[in-house]
N, C-alpha and C positions, 0 to 999 in steps of 0.2 A: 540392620533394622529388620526386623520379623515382618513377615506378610500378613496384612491384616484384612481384615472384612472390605467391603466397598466403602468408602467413605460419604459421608451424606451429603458433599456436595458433589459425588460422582453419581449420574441418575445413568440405568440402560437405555438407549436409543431404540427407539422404534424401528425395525427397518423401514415399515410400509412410511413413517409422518417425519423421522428424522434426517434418512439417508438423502443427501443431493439427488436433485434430476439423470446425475451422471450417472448414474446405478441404473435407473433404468434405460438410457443411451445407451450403456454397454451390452445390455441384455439385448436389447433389439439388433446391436450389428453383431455381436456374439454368434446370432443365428444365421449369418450373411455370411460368416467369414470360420473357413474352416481349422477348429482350434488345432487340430491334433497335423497338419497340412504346414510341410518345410516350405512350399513356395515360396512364400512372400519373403524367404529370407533363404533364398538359393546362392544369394549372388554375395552374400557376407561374408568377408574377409576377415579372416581370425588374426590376420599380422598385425605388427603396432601400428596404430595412425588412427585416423577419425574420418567416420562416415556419417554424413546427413540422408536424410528423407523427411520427405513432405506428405501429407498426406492428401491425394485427389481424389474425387469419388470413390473413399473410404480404401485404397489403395495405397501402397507404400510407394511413393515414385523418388529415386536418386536424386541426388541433388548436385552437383558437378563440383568440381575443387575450386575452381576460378570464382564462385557463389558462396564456399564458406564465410559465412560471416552476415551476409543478407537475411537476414527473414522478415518474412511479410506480415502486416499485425493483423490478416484476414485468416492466419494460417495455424497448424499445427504442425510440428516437427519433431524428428526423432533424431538423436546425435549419438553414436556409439564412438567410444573414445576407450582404446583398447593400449594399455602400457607393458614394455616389459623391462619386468623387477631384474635388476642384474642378483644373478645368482637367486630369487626364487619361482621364477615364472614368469608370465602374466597377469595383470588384472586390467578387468574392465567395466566401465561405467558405461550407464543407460541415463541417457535425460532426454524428457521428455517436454521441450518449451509450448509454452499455449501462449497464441496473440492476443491480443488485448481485446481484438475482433471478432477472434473465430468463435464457431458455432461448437454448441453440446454434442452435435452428430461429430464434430472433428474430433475434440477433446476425448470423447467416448473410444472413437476407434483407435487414438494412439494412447490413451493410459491402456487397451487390447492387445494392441501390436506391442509395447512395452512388456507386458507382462509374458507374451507366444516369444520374444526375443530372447527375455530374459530366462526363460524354459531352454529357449533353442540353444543358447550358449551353456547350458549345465546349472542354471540357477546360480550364480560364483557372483553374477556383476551386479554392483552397489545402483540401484534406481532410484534418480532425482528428478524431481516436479519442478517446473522451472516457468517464473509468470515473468509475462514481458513487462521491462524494468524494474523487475526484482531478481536478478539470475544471481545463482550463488557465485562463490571466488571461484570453486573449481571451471565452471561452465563458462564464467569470463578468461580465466586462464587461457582456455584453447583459442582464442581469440585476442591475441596480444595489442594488436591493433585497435580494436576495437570490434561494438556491432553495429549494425547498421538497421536500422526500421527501415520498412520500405510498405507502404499503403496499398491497400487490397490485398488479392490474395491469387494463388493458382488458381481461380475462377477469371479472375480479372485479367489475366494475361502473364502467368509466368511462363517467361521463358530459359533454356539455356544460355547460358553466360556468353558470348560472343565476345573474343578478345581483339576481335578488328572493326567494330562497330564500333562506330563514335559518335551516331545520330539520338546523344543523350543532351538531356539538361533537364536538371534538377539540381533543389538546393537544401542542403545537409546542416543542421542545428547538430551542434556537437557538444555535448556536457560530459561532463568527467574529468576526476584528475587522476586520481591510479586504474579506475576503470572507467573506459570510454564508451559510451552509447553517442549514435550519431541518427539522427530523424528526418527523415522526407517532411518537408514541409513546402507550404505554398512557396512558389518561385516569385518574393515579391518582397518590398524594403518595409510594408509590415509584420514580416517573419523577423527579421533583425533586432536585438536588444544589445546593449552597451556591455555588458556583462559576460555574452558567450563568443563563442566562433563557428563561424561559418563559412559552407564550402560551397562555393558557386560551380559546381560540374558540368562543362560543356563539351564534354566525350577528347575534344584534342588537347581541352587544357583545362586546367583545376586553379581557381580562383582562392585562395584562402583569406578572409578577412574576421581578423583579431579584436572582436572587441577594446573598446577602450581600456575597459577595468578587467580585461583577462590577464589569467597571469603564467609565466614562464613555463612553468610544467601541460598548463590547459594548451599551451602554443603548441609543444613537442608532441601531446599526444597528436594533436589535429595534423600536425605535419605527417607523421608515423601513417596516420589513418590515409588522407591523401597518397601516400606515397603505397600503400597500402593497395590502393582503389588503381591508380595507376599499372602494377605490376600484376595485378591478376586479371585485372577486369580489360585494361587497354594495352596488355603482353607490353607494356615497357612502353609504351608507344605515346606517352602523356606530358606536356611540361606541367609544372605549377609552380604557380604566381603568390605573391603574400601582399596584404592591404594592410598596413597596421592603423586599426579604425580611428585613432586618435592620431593618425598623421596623415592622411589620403592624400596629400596634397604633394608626399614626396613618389605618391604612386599615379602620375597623371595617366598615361596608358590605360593602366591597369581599371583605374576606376574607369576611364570609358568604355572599358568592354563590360564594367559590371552596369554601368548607367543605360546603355543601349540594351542587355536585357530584362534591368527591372525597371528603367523607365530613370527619371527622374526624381531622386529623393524630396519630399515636402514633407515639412515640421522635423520634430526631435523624432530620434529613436526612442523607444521602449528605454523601462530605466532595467539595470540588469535583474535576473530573475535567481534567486537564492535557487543555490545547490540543493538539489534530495541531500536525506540523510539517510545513505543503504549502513554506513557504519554501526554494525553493533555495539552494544555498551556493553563489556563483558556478564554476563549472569549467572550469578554463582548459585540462583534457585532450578535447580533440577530434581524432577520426577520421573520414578520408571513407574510406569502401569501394566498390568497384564490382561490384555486384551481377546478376550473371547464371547462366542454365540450361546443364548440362554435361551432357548424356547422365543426361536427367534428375534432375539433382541442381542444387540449387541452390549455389550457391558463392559465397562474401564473400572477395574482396582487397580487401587495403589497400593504398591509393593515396598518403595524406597523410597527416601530423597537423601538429598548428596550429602557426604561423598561414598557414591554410588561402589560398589563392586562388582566384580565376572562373575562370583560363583552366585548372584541372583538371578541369573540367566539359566533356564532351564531350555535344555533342547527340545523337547515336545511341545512347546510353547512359542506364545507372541509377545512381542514387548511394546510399545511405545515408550521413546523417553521425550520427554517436553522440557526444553528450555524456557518453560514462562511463553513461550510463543514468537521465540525468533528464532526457534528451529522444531522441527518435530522428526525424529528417528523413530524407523521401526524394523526391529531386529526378529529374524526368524528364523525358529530352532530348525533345526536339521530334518528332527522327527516330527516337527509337525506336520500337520495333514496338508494334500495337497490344495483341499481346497481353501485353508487356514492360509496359505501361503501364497493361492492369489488374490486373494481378496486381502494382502497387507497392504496393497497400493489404496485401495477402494476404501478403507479403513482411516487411513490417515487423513484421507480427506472429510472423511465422514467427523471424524475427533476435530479436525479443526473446526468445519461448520457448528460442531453440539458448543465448542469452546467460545465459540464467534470469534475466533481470530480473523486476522485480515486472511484473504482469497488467496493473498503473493508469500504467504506462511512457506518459508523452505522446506522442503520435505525429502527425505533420505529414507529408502529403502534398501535395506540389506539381510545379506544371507548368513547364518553362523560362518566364522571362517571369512569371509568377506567382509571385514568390517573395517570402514573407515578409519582414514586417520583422526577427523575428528571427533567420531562416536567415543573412537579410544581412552581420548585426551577428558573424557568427560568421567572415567573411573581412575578410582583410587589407584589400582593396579590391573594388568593387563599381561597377561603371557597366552602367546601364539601357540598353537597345538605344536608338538615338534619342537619346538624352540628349543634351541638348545646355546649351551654358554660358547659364548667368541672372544675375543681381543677384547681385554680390559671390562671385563663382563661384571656390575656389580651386586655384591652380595649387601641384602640389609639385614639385621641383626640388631635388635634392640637400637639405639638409638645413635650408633656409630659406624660406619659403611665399612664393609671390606670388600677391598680390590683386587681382582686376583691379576695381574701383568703377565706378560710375556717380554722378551729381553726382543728388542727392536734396535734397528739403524738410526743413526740420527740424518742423513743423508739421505735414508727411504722417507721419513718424516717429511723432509722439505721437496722432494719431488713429488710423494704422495699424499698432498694439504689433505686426503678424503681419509687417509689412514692417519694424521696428525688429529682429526675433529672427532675421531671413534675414541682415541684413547686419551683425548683432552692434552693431549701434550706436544708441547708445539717445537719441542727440541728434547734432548737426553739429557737434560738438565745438566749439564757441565759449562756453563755459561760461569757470572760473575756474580757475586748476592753482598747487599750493601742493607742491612736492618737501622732503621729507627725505631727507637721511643717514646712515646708524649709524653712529654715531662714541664710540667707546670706550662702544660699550655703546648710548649714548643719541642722540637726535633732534638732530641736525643741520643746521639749514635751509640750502639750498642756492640760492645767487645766483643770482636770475631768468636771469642772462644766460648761464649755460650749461645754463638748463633743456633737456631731450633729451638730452644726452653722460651715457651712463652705462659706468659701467668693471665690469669685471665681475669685479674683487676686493673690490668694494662692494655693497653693500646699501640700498635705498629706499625709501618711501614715498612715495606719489602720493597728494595727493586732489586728486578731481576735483570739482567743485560746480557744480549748473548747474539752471534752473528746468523745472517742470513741470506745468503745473494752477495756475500762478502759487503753490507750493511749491517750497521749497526741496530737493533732492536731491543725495546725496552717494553715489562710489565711490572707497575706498580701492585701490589697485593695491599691493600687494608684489613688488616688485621683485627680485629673488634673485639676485645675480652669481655663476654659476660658480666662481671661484674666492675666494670669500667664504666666512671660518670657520664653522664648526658655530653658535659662540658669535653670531657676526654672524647667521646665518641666525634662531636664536632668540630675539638682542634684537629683528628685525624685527618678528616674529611679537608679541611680549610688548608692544612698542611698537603694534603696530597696534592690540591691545586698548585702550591709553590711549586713543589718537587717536577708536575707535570709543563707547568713554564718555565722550568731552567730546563727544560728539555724540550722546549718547545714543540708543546704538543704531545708530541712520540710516544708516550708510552700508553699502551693499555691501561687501562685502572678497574682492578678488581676486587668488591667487597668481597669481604671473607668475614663472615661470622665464626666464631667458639664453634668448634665441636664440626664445622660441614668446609673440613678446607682441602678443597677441588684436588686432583690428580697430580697436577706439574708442583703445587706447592709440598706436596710432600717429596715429591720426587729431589727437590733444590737442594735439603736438609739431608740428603743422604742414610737414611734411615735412623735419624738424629731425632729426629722432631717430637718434643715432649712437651702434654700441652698441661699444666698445673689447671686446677678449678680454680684458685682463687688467690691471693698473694700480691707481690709484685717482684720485679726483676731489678728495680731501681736500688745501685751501690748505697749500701750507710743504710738500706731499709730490712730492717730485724724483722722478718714476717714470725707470725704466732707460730707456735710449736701443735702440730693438727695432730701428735702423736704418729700412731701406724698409719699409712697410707699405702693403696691400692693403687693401681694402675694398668687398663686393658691394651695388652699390645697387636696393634691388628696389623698383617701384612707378611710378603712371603720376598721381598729382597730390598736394598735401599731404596728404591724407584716409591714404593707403595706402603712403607712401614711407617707407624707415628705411636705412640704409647699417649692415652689418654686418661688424666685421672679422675676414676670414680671412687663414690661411698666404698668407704671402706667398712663395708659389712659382707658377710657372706651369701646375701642374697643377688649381691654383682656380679657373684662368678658365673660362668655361662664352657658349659664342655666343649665348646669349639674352640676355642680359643687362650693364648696364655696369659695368665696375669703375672705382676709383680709387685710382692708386697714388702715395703722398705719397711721393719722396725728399729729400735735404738742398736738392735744386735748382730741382727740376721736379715737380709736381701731374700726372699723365697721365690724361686723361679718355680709357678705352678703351670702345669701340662696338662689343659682340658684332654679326652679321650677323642677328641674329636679334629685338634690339630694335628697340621701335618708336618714332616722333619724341617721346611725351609719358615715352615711361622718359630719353632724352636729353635732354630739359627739365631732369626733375626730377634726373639725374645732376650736371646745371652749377648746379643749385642747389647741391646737395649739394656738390659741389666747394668753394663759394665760404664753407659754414661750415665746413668740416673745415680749409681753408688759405688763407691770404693769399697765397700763390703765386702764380707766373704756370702759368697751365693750358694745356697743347699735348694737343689730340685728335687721338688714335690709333686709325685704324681697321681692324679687323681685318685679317689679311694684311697689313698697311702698316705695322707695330711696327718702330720704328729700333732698331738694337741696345742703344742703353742703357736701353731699357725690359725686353729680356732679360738683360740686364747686370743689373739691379737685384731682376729676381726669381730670379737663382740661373742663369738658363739656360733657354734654350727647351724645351719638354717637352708629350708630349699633354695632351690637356684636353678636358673635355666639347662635343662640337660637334657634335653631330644633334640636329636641332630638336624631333624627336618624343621629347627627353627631357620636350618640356612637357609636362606632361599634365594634365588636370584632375581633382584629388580631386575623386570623386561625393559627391554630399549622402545623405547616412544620414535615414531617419527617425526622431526624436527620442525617445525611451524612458523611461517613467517608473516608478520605483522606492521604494517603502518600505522603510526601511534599518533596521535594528536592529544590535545587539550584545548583546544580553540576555544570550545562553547564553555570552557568551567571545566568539565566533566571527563575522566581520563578516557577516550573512545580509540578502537582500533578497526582494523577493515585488515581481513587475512590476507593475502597475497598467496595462491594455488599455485603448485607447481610451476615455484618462484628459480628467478636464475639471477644473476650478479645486474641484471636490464632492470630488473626491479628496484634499485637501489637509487635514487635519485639525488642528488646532491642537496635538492630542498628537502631531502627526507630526515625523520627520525625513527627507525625499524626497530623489532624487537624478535629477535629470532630465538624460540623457545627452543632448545633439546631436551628439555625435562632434567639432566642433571646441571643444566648451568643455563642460565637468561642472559643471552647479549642485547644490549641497546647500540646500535650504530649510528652514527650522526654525520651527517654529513654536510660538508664545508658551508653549503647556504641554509643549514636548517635555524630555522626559528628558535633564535637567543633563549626564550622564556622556556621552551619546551624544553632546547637542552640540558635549563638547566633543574626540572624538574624531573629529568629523564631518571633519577635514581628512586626518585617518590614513586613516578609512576609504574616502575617495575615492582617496588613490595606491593601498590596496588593490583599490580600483576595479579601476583603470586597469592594477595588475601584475598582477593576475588575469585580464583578460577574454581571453576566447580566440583573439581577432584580432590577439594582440601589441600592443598600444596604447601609443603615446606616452606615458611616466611623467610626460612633465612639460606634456602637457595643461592649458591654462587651468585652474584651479577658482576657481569664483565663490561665495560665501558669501551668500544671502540670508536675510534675516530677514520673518517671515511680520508683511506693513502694512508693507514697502517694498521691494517687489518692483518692479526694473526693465522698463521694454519688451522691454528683450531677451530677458526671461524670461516675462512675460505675453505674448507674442506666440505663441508654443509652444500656449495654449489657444485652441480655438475662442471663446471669450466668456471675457473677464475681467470680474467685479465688482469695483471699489475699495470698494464697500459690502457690501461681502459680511461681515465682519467687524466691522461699527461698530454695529449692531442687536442688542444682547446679549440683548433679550428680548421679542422682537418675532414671535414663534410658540408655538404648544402644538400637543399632539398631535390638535384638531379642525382647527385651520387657523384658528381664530374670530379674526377680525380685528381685533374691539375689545379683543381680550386678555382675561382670566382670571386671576382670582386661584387661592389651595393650592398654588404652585409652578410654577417657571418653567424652559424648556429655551430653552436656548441655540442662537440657528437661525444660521447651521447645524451648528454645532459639537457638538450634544446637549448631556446635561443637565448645569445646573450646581447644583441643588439636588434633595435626594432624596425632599421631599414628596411624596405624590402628586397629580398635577394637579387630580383629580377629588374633588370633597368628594360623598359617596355619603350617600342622607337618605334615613329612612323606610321602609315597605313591608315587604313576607313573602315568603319566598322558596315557591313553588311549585312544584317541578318537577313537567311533564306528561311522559307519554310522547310522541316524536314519531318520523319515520322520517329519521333525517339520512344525510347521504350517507358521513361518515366512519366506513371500515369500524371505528374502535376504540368506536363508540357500537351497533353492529351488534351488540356482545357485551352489549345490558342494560343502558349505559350512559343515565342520563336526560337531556333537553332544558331548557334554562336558558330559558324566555322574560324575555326584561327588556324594561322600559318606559324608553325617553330619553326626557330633558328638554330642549328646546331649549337649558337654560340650565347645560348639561354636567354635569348630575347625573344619576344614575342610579339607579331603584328596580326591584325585580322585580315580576314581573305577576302577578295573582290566576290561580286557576286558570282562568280560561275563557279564558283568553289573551290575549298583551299587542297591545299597538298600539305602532306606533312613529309618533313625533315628531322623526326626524333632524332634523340641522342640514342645511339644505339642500345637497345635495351632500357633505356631510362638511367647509361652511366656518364653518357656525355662522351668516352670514348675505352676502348679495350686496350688493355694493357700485355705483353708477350708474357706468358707463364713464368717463362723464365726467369723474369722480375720479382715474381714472387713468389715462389717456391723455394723451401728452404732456406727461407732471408728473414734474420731478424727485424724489429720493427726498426730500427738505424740502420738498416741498409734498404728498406726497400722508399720507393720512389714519394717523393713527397707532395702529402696529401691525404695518401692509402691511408685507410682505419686497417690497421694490422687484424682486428679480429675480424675482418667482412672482403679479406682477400677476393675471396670466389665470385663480390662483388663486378670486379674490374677484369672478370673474364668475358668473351665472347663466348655465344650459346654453344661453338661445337669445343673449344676450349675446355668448357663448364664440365660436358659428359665426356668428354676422352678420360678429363683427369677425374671428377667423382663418381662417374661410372652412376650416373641420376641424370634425368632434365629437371632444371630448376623450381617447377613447382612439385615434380613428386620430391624432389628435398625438401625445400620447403614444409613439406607436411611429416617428414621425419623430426621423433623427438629429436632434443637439443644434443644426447649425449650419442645419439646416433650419427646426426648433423657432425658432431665433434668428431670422433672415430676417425667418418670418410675423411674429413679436413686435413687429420695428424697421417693419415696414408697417403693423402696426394702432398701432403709437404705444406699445405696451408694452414696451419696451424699454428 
C-alpha cells in the first residue's frame, strides 16, 4: 500500500492544548536532572538478569532481590531485564511500571530515566510502559509467581527486604489464573469473597484460604506465590497452612488463628467477583502511521494497514503501529534525529491520549534492529540485517516452498529435541507408513506400491510409527485433497478419531492441506511424493485423460523432494527450478538455469516414478518446439533468480486459548518454559511454519474439541495475513513430539508421572492431610496441615504492613518441624522451620547423577537442588540460591547438568 496524504480523521496535535501534563513534568525535572550525566546509572549491570529501581525524590534508588516482585501503587519503577541470545548476543528490555497512585512528578522522571537508560545502554533495548494491572505477558513473565500490590509508596515507609523479620501481617487478595496479581487489602473478613483466595501473612506463617468457588489452577498459583513470599522474603524460614473455604471445619486450628486476627466472621461472604479480562481477542486491524513535528504540531499519517511489510519502514523515520488500541508500537529509524527518538516514548503517549484509548494502552518502544518478537509477528515478512540461511532454511517461491536440508543423525534428533523443532523433523524418517483412503465414507487401505501419489479429489490418512526412548510413537497426518467434498474432508476428520482410539490416544494428529505438507511428511515418502491436482487414486476409477501434464519438482535429496502438479502452460515455468512434462510420447526433464546438480538428481528420479517413458533433458533456452507445442505456446515465465528468497525464521509464540465467553480469546505466555503448560490448559504454540494446539489431560471437553476451529481462526485472524492452511498439529499433553519439545529450553518427560510427590513445605519424605499434585496444583481439598494444640496469643508488634499500622494485632506462631503448627504463648514464639522451607536436606550423593528411579522417594527429579543444604547448594552450583534464582532458566539448566542434577 502507497503512503498517502493525512487521512481526515488523522488531525495534528497541538503540543501547547493536546500533549498530556506529562510533557511538561518531564521538562521541569529535565532541568533537575543531568541529561548527558552516567551517574545515576553507574552501578548497571550489563550481565543477564533483571534489575529494579524505584524512584525517591526524583532519584533512582535499587530495589533488593528479596523485593522483586513487590511494588507499591504510590510508586514508580524501572525494571531492566537483560537476555542473552545463545549464539547472537544480548538483548534487553526497559519497562517502566506506573502505580495506580503515583504522581506526574514520579511518572515524569522515570519515562526521563527510561529514556538516559536507554541512551546509556546503546539505544538497542526495546521500552515498555507498564500500568498497574495492565502489565503486558513479557513484564508478568519475570515474575512467575506472581505480583504483589503493596499500598503507599517509598514516601510511606519503604524499606529493604529483611529476610528475618517476621513482625508482618497483612492480607493478600489473589486473582489470576496464568497471570497472578496479589493485593494488600484491609486485614478483615470484609476483604473475603467466595470466589478468590487469600493469604493471611503473619511473618512465621502463611495462612492460605481457598475460596469456595476457586478453582484448581487459582489454588496452585496462590500456593506457588506463598511459597514464593516465604523463600525470599522469610529466607525459608515460613510454614503455610491451606483453608479450603467451603470446608473450614476440617481446618479447626487453622481457622482459630485466622478468627483471633480478623475477629469473628458475621453474615455471608461477598458473592465471588468476575475475573478482569486482560485476554486479548486477537486483531487483525493494524495500522502503521508515520509520525513527525509540523510547525510545532505533531502529525500522524497513515502509511499502511495489514498485512503490513519491512520495507515500509524507513530508517530516518518514526513509526507507530496501532493494533486498534490493545497495543501501540513505536519503531525508530536508526537515522532519525536524536531528538525524534526521544521524544518516541513521549509520543505514544500523546497518540493514545488524541485516540482516547484507555491510560493502561500497552506501549512498546523500539529501536531499528531491536525489534520485538511481537512487532515481528505483526508483518507479512521479516528478515534480520545479517541473517543468513541455517538448518532446513526455507525458500518461498511462488506458491510451493523449497527446502534446502542438510543430512542429520537420527540419534542427534532425539537427544537434541531443540535441533528436532528447527528442522520439523522428529526422527530420519525411516520408521513404518501405513496410508489410508476415504472411500465412500470409510478407511481404505491403500497399496504399499503407490504409497506417495496423492490425487487431490481424495482424501488420506497417514500414520506414521517410529521408536523413541525404545517406545513406541505415532503421528497421524490428514491429508486433505483440494478438490475433495465437504463430506470426504469430514469422514477424514471422523476417521482420524477411530484410528487415534485404537491407539489410545498416542498419536499426534496433523492437518495437512494440498500443496503445504510440512517437512517429515515429505521426508516418509522418500523422495516419491507426487501430489496430482485433481483425479482420484481409487482401483476401477478411469480418471479423464488432462492430456500433457506439468509438474514442479522442488528439493535437493529424498528427505525434502515432492513433484507437484501445475497448469500445464508455460507461464509455470520458473528458472530455479525443474519441471516434468509427461506427454503421450515423451517425459521432458527441463533444467531451470538456476537449479543446482542435487535438484537435477533428484528431478531424474522423479521422472522415473511418475513414467516409464523414455526421458530427453531440456535445457533452458534449448526447448525443441514440441515441448512448446505441448504446453499451449511459448509465453513469459518467472526467470530472475532473486525471486528466491529466504522465508525468515519468526520466533515461536506461545498462547493460552480459551472460548469460554463465545469468542475465540488468547492471553500470550512470555518467555514460556514447559511450567507453563498446565494440565487444565489448551496452548497454542505458533512457529510460523506450523501451529501446534496442546491439550492437556484435564482441559475443557468443548475447547478441545474445537481446538481445530480455533486454530484456522488463528491463522484467518492474525494480522500478518497468514497462510489458512498452515500445518496444524494436534498434541496431546504425555506425547508430545521433538519437534514440539524442542521449542522449550528444558523438557521433563517426568514432569507429569509423579502425581504426588510435593506439598507446600517441599518436605521430601512426603506428608500425610492431603496431597497437591506437583506440578499441576491441588487435586484433593484437604488441608495439607493437621494444626494441634495451643492458645492463640496475639501480642502487639511493629510490622512493616501499612494495613497493621491501623491497630491491627501480630500473630506469633510456633512450627513444628513436623508441619504442624501451634500459636505461641504470650512471651513470644520461637521458630523451628524446616530447614530452608524443605522440611529436611538430603546427602548429595542421593542425587547426583541418579535417574528419577533411583533417587529417593518423594524428590521432584526436576527441583533436586531443592533438597540441598545451603553450603551443599554453593559447593556444587558454584551460586547462593537467590543469585540462581535470578538466573535465566537455561542458565539455571547448564549449572544443574554440571553439578549432575539434571
Amino acid at each position: 500500500m502507497e503512503s498517502r496524504t493525512e487521512s481526515k480523521n488523522e488531525k495534528p496535535w497541538s503540543k501547547q492544548t493536546a500533549r498530556p501534563s506529562l510533557r511538561q513534568t518531564q521538562h521541569k525535572f529535565s532541568r533537575m536532572m543531568n541529561d548527558d550525566s552516567p551517574d545515576a546509572f553507574r552501578n548497571v549491570s550489563r550481565k543477564p538478569g533483571m534489575q529494579i529501581w524505584t524512584i525517591n525524590n526524583m532519584q533512582l534508588v535499587p530495589v533488593p532481590a528479596q523485593g522483586f516482585g513487590n511494588f507499591f501503587e504510590g510508586d514508580c519503577y524501572i525494571v531492566l531485564h537483560i537476555t542473552e541470545k545463545k549464539g547472537s548476543g544480548q538483548s534487553a528490555d526497559i519497562h517502566y511500571w506506573i502505580g495506580n497512585s503515583s504522581s506526574q512528578d514520579e511518572q515524569g522522571a522515570a519515562a526521563i530515566y527510561v529514556t538516559q537508560l536507554d541512551e546509556y545502554l546503546g539505544g538497542s533495548p526495546v521500552q515498555h510502559r507498564e500500568v498497574q494491572g495492565s502489565e503486558s505477558p513479557r513484564f508478568r513473565s519475570y515474575f512467575k509467581n506472581g505480583l504483589i500490590y503493596k499500598k503507599g509508596g517509598v514516601a510511606s515507609g519503604f524499606r529493604h527486604v529483611d529476610t528475618n523479620a517476621y513482625n508482618v501481617l497483612r492480607l493478600l487478595h489473589v486473582k489470576g489464573r496464568k497471570h497472578v496479581a496479589a493485593t494488600e487489602v484491609e486485614v478483615s473478613w470484609n476483604s473475603f469473597n467466595n470466589g478468590d483466595i487469600f493469604l493471611l501473612d503473619m511473618g512465621k506463617a502463611i495462612v492460605q484460604w481457598n475460596g469456595p468457588q476457586s478453582n484448581r489452577r487459582e489454588k496452585l498459583k496462590a500456593v506457588l506465590l506463598a511459597q514464593d513470599i516465604r523463600d525470599r522474603e522469610r529466607g525459608g524460614r515460613a510454614q503455610i497452612g491451606v483453608v479450603e473455604g467451603g470446608n473450614e471445619e476440617d481446618s479447626p486450628e487453622l481457622m482459630k488463628v485466622m478468627m483471633a486476627v480478623l475477629g469473628q466472621r458475621t453474615g455471608q461472604l461477598k458473592d465471588a467477583i468476575p475475573d478482569d479480562k486482560p485476554d486479548q481477542v486477537q486483531n487483525a486491524s493494524v495500522r502503521l502511521y508515520h509520525v513527525f513535528e509540523n510547525s510545532g504540531n505533531l502529525v500522524v499519517q497513515e502509511v499502511a494497514t495489514q498485512p503490513l511489510t519491512q520495507d515500509l519502514l524507513h530508517s530516518s523515520d518514526c513509526y507507530i503501529v496501532d493494533q486498534r488500541g490493545s497495543s501501540v508500537m513505536v519503531w525508530k529509524g536508526k537515522q532519525a534525529s536524536k531528538e525524534e527518538r526521544r521524544e518516541a516514548l513521549n509520543r505514544a503517549v500523546g497518540y493514545i491520549k488524541a485516540k482516547n484509548y484507555p491510560s493502561s494502552t500497552t506501549v512498546e518502544v523500539m529501536t531499528e534492529g531491536g525489534e520485538s518478537a511481537m512487532f515481528k509477528h505483526l508483518f507479512k515478512s521479516w528478515r534480520d540485517k545479517g541473517q543468513t540461511q541455517g538448518l532446513g532454511s526455507t525458500y518461498s517461491l511462488g506458491k510451493i516452498a523449497k527446502v534446502d536440508q542438510v543430512k542429520f543423525d537420527v540419534m542427534e534428533l532425539h537427544a537434541r529435541p531443540e535441533l528436532a523443532a528447527q528442522q520439523r523433523m522428529v526422527d530420519d524418517a525411516s520408521g513404518d507408513v501405513k496410508v489410508w483412503r476415504i472411500e465412500n465414507l470409510e478407511l481404505a487401505e491403500v497399496n504399499p506400491s503407490t504409497y506417495g501419489q496423492f490425487y487431490g479429489g481424495d482424501c488420506y490418512l497417514v500414520l506414521y510409527t517410529y521408536q523413541r526412548s525404545n517406545q513406541q510413537q505415532y503421528i497421524l497426518y490428514m491429508w486433505q485433497g483440494r478438490h475433495a467434498t465437504k463430506d470426504e474432508i469430514t469422514a477424514c476428520a471422523y476417521q482420524a478419531v477411530n484410528v487415534d482410539n485404537k491407539y489410545n490416544g498416542a498419536p499426534v494428529q496433523v492437518r495437512v492441506v494440498m500443496g503445504k505438507e510440512p517437512r517429515h511428511f515429505l521426508a516418509i515418502f522418500k523422495g516419491k511424493l507426487i501430489i496430482f491436482e485433481g483425479g482420484t487414486g481409487r482401483p476401477g476409477v478411469v480418471n479423464p485423460d488432462p492430456g500433457a501434464r506439468l509438474f514442479q519438482v522442488r528439493g535437493t535429496d529424498e528427505l525434502n523432494t515432492k513433484a507437484t502438479e501445475v497448469l500445464a502452460r508455460a507461464s509455470s515455468l520458473n528458472t530455479n527450478d525443474v519441471f516434468l512434462l509427461k506427454t503421450d510420447k515423451t517425459c521432458y526433464l527441463w533444467y531451470g538455469k538456476g537449479c543446482s546438480g542435487d535438484e537435477r538428481v533428484m528431478g531424474r528420479a522423479m521422472s522415473d516414478v511418475l513414467s516409464r517413458q523414455d526421458k530427453q533433458v531440456v535445457m533452458e533456452d534449448q526447448e525443441p518446439a514440441e515441448f512448446w507445442v505441448a504446453l499451449g505456446g511459448k509465453a513469459p515465465y518467472a526467470s530472475d533468480k532473486r525471486l528466491q528468497r529466504e522465508e525468515p525464521p519468526h520466533s515461536p509464540r506461545l498462547f493460552e486459548c480459551s472460548n469460554q465467553t463465545g469468542q475465540f480469546r488468547m492471553t500470550e505466555v512470555d518467555d514460556f518454559a514447559q511450567s507453563d503448560l498446565d494440565e487444565e490448559d489448551v496452548m497454542l504454540l505458533d512457529t510460523w511454519e506450523e501451529i501446534f494446539f496442546w491439550v492437556g489431560n484435564l482441559a475443557n471437553q468443548q475447547e478441545t474439541k474445537e481446538a481445530w476451529n480455533s486454530a484456522q481462526e488463528y491463522l484467518r485472524t492474525h494480522p500478518a495475513g497468514r497462510d489458512p492452511d498452515t500445518p496444524i498439529i494436534f498434541v496431546k499433553q504425555g506425547y508430545e513430539p521433538p519437534t514440539f519439545t524442542g521449542w522449550f529450553n528444558a523438557w521433563d518427560p517426568h514432569k507429569w508421572s509423579d502425581v504426588n510427590n510435593a506439598n507446600l513445605n517441599k518436605s521430601p519424605g512426603g506428608m500425610g492431610g492431603g496431597s497437591y499434585r506437583a506440578p499441576g496444583g491441588p487435586v484433593s481439598s484437604p488441608p495439607l496441615y493437621r494444626v494441634h494444640g495451643g492458645d492463640l496469643s496475639p501480642r502487639p508488634s511493629t510490622p512493616t504492613s501499612p494495613s497493621t499500622q491501623r491497630g491491627q494485632p501480630s500473630v506469633s506462631v510456633t512450627l513444628s518441624p513436623s508441619s504442624s503448627f501451634t500459636p505461641s504463648s504470650p512471651a513470644g514464639g520461637t521458630v523451628s522451620p524446616s530447614a530452608g522451607g524443605s522440611g529436611m536436606y538430603l546427602d548429595p550423593q542421593l542425587l547426583i547423577n541418579k535417574s528419577p528411579s533411583e533417587l529417593p522417594q518423594g524428590v521432584d527429579p526436576s527441583q533436586r537442588e531443592e533438597y540441598l543444604s545451603d553450603a551443599d547448594f554453593e559447593n556444587l552450583l558454584g551460586t547462593t540460591r537467590p543469585d540462581f534464582q535470578r538466573l535465566p532458566k537455561w542458565r539455571q539448566n547448564d549449572l544443574k547438568k554440571k553439578a549432575g542434577l539434571f
